[in-house]
TIMISE-912590 format. One line per 10 residues: number of its first residue (from 1); for each residue x, y, z of C-alpha. Coordinates in steps of 0.05 Angstrom, whole numbers. Layout:
# TIMISE-912590
NUM) X Y Z | ...;
***
This chain:
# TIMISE-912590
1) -1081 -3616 2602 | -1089 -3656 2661 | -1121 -3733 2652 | -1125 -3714 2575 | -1137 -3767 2528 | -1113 -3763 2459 | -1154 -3720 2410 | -1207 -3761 2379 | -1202 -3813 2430 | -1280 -3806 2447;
11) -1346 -3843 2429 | -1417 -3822 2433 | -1481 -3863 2476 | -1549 -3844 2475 | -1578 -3824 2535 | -1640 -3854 2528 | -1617 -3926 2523 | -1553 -3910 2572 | -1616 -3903 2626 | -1657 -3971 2598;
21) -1588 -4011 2592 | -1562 -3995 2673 | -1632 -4026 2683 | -1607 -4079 2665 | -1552 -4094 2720 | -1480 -4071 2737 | -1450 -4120 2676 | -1490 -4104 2622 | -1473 -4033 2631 | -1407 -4044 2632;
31) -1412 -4082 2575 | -1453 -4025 2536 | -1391 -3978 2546 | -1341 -4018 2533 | -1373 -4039 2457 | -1386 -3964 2448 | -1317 -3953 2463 | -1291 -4000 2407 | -1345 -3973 2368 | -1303 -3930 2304;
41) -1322 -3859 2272 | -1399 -3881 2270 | -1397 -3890 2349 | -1445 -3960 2318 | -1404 -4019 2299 | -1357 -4051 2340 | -1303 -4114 2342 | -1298 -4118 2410 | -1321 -4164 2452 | -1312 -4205 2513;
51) -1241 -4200 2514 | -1239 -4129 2520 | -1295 -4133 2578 | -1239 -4181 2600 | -1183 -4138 2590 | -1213 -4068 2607 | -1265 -4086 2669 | -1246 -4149 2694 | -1307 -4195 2675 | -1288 -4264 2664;
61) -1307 -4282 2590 | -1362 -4324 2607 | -1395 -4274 2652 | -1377 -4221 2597 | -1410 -4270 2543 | -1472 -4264 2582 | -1477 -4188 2588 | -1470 -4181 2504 | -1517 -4233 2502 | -1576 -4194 2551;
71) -1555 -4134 2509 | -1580 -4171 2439 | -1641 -4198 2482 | -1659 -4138 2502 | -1654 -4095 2439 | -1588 -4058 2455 | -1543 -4096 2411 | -1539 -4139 2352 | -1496 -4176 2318 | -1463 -4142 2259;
81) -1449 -4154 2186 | -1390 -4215 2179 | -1396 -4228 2251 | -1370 -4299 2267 | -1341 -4332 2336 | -1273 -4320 2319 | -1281 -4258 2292 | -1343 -4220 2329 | -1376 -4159 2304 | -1434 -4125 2339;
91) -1478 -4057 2331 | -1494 -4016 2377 | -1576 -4000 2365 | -1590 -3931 2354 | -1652 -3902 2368 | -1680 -3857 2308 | -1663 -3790 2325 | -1608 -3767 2355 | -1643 -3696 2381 | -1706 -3697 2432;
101) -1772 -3659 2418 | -1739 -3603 2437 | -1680 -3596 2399 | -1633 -3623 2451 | -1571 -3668 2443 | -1585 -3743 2467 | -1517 -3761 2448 | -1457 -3768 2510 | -1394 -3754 2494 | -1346 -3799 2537;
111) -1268 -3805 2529 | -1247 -3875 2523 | -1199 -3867 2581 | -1254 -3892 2624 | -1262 -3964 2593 | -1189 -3974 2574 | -1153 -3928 2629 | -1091 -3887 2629 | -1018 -3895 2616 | -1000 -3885 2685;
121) -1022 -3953 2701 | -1087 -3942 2742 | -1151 -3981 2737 | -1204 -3957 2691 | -1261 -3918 2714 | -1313 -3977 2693 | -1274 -4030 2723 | -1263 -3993 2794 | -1343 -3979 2791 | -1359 -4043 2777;
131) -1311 -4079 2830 | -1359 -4022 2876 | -1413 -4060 2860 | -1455 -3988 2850 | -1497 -3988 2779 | -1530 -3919 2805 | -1454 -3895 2809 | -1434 -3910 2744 | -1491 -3887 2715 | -1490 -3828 2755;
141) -1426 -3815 2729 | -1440 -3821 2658 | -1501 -3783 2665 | -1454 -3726 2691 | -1417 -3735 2625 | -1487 -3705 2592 | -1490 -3644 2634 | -1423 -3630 2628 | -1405 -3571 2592 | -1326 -3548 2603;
151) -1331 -3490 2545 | -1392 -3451 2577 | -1386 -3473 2648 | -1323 -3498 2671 | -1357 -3562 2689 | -1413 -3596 2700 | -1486 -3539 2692 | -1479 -3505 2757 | -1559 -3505 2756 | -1554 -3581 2762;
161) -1495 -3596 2815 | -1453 -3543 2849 | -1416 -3522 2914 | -1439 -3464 2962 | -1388 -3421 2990 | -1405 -3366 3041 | -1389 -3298 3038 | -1367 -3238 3070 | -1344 -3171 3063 | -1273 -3172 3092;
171) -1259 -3095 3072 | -1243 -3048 3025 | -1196 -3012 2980 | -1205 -2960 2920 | -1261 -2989 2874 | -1252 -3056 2899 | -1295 -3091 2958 | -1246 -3149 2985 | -1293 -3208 3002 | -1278 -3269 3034;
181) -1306 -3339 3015 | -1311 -3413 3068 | -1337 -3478 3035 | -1413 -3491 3045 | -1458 -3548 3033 | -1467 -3589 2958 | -1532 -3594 2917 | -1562 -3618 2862 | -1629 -3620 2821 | -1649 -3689 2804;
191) -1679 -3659 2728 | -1647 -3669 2661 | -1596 -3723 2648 | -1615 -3737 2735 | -1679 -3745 2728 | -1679 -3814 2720 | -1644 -3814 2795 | -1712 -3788 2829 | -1729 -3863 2846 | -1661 -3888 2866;
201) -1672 -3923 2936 | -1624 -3931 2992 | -1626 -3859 3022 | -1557 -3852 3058 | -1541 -3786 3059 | -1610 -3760 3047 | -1615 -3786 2968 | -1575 -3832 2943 | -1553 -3788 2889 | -1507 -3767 2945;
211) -1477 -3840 2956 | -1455 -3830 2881 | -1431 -3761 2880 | -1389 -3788 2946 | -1357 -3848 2908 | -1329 -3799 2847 | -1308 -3764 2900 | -1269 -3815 2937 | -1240 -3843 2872 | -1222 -3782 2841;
221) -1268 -3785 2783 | -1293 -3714 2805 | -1287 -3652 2839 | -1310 -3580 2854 | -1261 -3529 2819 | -1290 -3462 2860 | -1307 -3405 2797 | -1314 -3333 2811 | -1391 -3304 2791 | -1417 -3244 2769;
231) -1473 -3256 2822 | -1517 -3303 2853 | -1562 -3303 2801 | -1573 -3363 2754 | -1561 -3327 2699 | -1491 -3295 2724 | -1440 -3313 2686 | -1369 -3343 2712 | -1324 -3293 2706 | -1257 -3344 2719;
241) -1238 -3395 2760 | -1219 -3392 2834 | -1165 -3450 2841 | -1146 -3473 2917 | -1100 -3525 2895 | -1147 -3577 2882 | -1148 -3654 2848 | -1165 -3639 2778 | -1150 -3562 2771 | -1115 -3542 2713;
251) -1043 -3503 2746 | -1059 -3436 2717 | -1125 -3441 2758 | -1096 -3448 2815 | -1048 -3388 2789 | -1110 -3350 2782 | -1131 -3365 2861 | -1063 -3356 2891 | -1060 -3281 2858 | -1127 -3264 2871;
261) -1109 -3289 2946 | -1047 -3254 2952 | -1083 -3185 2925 | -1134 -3192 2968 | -1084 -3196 3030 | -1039 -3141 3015 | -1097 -3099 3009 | -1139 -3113 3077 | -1112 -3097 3149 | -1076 -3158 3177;
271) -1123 -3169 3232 | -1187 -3164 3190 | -1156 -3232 3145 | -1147 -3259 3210 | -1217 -3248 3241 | -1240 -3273 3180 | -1196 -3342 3173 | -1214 -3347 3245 | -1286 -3355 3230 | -1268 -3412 3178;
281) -1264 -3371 3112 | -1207 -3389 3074 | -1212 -3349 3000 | -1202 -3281 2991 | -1216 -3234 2926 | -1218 -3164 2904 | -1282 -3146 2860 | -1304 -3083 2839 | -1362 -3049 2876 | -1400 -3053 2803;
291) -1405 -3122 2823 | -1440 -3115 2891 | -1469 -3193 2890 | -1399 -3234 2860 | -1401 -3309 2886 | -1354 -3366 2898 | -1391 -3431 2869 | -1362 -3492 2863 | -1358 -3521 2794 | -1368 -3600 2785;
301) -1316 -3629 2739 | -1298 -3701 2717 | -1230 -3713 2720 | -1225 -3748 2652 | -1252 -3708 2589 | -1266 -3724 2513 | -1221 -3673 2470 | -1279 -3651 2432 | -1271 -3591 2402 | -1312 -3564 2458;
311) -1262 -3582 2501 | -1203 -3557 2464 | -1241 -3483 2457 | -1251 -3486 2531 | -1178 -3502 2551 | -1150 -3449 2486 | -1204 -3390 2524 | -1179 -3416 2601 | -1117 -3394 2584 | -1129 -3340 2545;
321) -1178 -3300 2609 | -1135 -3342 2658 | -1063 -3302 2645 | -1106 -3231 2638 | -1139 -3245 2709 | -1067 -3259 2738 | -1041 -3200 2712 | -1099 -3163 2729 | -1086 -3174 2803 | -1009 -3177 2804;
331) -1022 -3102 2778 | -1072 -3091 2834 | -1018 -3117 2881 | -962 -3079 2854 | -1003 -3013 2854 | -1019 -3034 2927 | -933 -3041 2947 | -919 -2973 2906 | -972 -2933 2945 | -952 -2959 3010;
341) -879 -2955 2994 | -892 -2876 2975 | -927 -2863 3041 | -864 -2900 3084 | -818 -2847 3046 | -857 -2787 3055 | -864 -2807 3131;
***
């Protein structure tokens, strides 16, 4: 897997005091994540401390000292059982239940690549947000941890953040409509784990939600993997990926997109592809006419993932649907060559 961390290399934050600690300024945040990431199997008590926020994000140790300390003030942290200078212990407060009113999961599930980085050398997530300066960002970007959902959706809710494409019919073969697909505009809905970002100021881009999905972008902390619909419904279902070579696809999405592709072109006129590409569309796909309203969305994704066992049942069913949608279009394409090979013979 791509930007994997080790299984079990993960820790849990609860949303409702991830949203009151960023209140508290770029530092203490920073701070928050990097004790939960020390934190051990009770995602509570932790031994690290400054040095780590010194090691990890780059905060000098006094200025690191300072964060804990506006943590304890403000009811975030506390210092735990044997704690002493030399050898620091702190808790992470937990608020009584874990689950809101209604029923739902308060608890964020982040890998601990984002505090302590990667083997390949590259700054961590939290310490390339803070040197940005942007609290929003980061805790954009942890709030996208909460909607995130790779076993049901690929990514990121769709209903929350997603990619338009445009479409249009291309042509037609057998029981298959061809349709082509061009990139369209983002959006979002500021509810859930971004509804806290209704009263962000600094409107750049027309929210400053936007600033934030931007600088993910731009470090490579997320992306849009395009998935194939049922329809444009909200309650259509992804049927697989759509990979275009992307930052952050897995390779046998991208399979899945370059047989789709090459289906789609064997089976449509030459000039009707280039009509099409001409008018910007760039992804091309066979669907059955039982599926008269299919759609290309774009799926947000974070580029670094907690192997959960959510995320290992997504990756073991990607690859499972992924190979049977491959071979179902290299079939479609090789029925394609054999009829047109039988008509050049009997002509």
């Amino acid at each position: 897997m791509a930007a994997e961390s080790p299984k079990g290399c993960f820790f849990a934050i609860d949303s409702r005091i991830w949203d009151k600690v960023t209140a508290c300024g770029m530092n203490e945040a920073v701070a928050y994540l990097a004790l939960g990431c020390g934190t051990g199997r009770d995602n509570h008590t932790t031994s690290w401390s400054s040095q780590a926020l010194h090691k990890y994000a780059g905060i000098t140790w006094e200025r690191g000292k300072a964060a804990i300390e506006s943590l304890m003030n403000a009811g975030f942290v506390r210092l735990g059982k044997d704690h002493t200078r030399q050898d620091p212990r702190y808790e992470l407060v937990a608020l009584k239940a874990a689950k809101d009113e209604s029923g739902g999961d308060n608890l964020i599930w982040i890998p601990n690549s984002i505090v302590k980085g990667t083997g390949s050398n590259e700054p961590s997530p939290i310490r390339r947000l803070r040197s940005a300066g942007d609290v929003w960002a980061l805790r954009f970007y942890v709030n996208l941890y909460h909607a995130q959902n790779l076993r049901d959706d690929g990514g990121v809710n769709p209903q929350v953040i997603w990619q338009n494409y445009e479409r249009k019919r291309i042509g037609e073969r057998g029981i298959n409509i061809i349709w082509g697909f061009k990139i369209g505009r983002k959006e979002l809905r500021l509810r859930g784990p971004f509804a806290s970002h209704r009263d962000e100021s600094g409107k750049k881009n027309g929210h400053a939600a936007w600033d934030s999905v931007g600088l993910l972008e731009q470090m490579g902390l997320l992306t849009f993997i395009p998935h194939l619909f049922e329809s444009s419904s909200p309650q259509a279902e992804p049927i697989h990926p759509y990979g275009i070579g992307a930052n952050g696809e897995e390779p046998i999405e991208t399979s899945i997109g370059e047989a789709a592709g090459t289906a789609a072109h064997l089976m449509c006129a030459e000039w009707a592809i280039e009509q099409a590409e001409n008018e910007g569309f760039e992804y091309f796909c066979p669907v059955p006419r039982t599926k008269p309203d299919v759609q290309l969305i774009g799926v947000a994704r974070l580029r670094y993932r907690p192997h959960t066992k959510r995320t290992a049942a997504w990756y073991a069913q990607l690859h499972m649907s992924g190979n049977a949608a491959i071979s179902h279009y290299e079939e479609i394409a090789k029925g394609v060559n054999s009829r047109d090979e039988r008509i050049s013979k009997h002509a």
